[in-house]
SEBAMI-432949 format. One record per residue (C-alpha): residue number from 1; residue in three letters; y, z, x. Coordinates in pm, whole numbers, padded with zeros to 5 digits, m for minus. Layout:
// SEBAMI-432949
(vexvex NUM, 'ALA', (Y, Z, X))
...
This chain:
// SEBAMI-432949
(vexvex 1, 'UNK', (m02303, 05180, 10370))
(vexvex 2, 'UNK', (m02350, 04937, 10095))
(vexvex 3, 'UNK', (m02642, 04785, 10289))
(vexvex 4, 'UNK', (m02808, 05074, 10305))
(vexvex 5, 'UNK', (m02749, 05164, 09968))
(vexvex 6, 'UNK', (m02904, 04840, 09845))
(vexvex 7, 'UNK', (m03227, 04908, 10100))
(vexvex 8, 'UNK', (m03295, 05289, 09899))
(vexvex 9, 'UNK', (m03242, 05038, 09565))
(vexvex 10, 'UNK', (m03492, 04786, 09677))
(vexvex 11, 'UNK', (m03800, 05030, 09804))
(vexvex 12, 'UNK', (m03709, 05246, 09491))
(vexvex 13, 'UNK', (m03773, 04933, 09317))
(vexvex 14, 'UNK', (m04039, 04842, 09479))
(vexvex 15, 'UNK', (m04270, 05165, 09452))
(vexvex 16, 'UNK', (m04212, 05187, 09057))
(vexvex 17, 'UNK', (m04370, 04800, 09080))
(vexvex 18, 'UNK', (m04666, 04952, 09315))
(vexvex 19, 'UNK', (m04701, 05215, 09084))
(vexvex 20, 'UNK', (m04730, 05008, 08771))
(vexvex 21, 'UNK', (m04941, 04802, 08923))
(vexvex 22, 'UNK', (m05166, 05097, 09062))
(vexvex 23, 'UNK', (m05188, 05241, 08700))
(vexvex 24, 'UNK', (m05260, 04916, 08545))
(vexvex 25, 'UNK', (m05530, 04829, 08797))
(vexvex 26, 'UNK', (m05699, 05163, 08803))
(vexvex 27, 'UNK', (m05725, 05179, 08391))
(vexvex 28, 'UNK', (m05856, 04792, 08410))
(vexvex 29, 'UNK', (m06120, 04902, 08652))
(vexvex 30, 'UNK', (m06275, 05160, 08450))
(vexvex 31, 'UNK', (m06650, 05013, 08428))
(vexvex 32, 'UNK', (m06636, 05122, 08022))
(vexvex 33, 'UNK', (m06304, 04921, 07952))
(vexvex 34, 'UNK', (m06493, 04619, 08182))
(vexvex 35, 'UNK', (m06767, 04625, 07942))
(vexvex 36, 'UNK', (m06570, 04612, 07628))
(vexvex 37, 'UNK', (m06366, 04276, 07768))
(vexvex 38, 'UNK', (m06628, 04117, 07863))
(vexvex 39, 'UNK', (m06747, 04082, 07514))
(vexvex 40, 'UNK', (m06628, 03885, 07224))
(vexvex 41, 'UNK', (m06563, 04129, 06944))
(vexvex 42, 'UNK', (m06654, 04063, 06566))
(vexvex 43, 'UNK', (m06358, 04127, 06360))
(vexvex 44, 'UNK', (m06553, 04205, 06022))
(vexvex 45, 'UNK', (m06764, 04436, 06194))
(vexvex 46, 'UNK', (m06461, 04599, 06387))
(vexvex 47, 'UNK', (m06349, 04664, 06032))
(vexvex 48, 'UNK', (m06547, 04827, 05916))
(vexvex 49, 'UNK', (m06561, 05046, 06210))
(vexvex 50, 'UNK', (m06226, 05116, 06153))
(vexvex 51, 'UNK', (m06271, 05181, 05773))
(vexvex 52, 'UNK', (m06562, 05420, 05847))
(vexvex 53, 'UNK', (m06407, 05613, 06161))
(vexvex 54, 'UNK', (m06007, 05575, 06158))
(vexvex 55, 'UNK', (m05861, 05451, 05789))
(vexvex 56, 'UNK', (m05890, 05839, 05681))
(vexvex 57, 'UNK', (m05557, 05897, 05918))
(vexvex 58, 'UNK', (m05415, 05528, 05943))
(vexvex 59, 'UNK', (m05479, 05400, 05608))
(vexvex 60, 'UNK', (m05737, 05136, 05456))
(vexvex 61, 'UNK', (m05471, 04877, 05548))
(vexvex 62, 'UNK', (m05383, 05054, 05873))
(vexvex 63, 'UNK', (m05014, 05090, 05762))
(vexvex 64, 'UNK', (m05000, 05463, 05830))
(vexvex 65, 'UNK', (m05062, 05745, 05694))
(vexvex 66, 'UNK', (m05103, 06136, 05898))
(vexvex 67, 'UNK', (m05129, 05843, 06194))
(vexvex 68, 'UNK', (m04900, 05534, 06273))
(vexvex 69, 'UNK', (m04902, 05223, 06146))
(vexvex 70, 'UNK', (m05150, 04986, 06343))
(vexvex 71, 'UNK', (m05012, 04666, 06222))
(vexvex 72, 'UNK', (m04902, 04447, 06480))
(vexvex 73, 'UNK', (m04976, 04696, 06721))
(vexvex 74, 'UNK', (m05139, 04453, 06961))
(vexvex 75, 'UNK', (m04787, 04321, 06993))
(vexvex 76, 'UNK', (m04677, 04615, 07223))
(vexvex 77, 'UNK', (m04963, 04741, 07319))
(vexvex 78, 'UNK', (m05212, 04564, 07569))
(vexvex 79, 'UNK', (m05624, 04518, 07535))
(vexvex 80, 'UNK', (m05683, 04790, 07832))
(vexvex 81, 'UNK', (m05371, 05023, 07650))
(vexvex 82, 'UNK', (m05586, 04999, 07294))
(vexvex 83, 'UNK', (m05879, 05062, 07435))
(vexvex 84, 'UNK', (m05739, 05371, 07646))
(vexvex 85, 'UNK', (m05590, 05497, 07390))
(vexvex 86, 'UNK', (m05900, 05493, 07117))
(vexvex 87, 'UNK', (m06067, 05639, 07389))
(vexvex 88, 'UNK', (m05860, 05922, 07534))
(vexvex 89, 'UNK', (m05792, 06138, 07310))
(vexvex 90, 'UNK', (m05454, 06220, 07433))
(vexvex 91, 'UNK', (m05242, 06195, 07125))
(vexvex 92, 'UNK', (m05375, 06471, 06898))
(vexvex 93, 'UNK', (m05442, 06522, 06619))
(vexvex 94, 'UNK', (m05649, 06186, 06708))
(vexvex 95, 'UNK', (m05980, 06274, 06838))
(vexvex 96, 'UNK', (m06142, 06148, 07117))
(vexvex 97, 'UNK', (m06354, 05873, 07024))
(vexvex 98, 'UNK', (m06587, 05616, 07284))
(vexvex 99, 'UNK', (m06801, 05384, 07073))
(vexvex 100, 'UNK', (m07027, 05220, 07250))
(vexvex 101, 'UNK', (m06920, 04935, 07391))
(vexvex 102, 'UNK', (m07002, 04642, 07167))
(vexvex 103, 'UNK', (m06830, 04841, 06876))
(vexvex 104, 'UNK', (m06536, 04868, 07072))
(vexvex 105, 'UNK', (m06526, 04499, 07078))
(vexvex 106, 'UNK', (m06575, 04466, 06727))
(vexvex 107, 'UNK', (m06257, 04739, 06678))
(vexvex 108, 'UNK', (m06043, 04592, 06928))
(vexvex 109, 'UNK', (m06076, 04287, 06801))
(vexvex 110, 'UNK', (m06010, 04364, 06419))
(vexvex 111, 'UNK', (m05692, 04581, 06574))
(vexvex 112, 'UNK', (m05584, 04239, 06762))
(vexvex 113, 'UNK', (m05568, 04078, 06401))
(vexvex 114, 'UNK', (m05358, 04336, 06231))
């Protein structure tokens, strides 16, 4: 019994690993997030991308205001997860927002700094 009980614990295991790895593969192989990697981004120009299209909600310093904080935010958040999440749109009231790909350099960058 115990044997079997540690089999179920090891493919449970297993498929959560699969599936993080699925999710973090697929979002990485978007040709737009590609792109944006493959450039070096300009921090002074990133911001003042951000100054122009996201300090109204995060705050000229990007210490919060209706949105979070930003600071640090590269420490728990990856490249690919930063760049997803400018560009989905799925945590209103942020809008969806795809800059064109050397801008999104420039932001990610200046959001890498914070």
């Amino acid at each position: 019994m115990l044997k079997k009980a540690a089999l179920v614990a090891v493919i449970l295991v297993s498929a959560v690993v699969l599936s993080v790895v699925a999710v973090r593969y697929s979002q990485a192989s978007d040709p737009y997030i590609h792109e944006v990697l493959a450039l070096e981004g300009n921090g002074s120009r990133g911001e003042a991308i951000f100054r122009m299209n996201c300090a109204v909600c995060h705050g000229l310093e990007a210490t919060g205001e209706v949105g979070p904080k930003l600071v640090g935010v590269s420490d728990h958040k990856s490249k690919v997860g930063l760049i997803r999440q400018v560009i989905s749109g799925e945590t209103p009231p942020m809008p969806q927002f795809q800059p064109e790909p050397r801008d999104m350099a420039d932001l990610l960058n200046y959001l890498e700094r914070l």
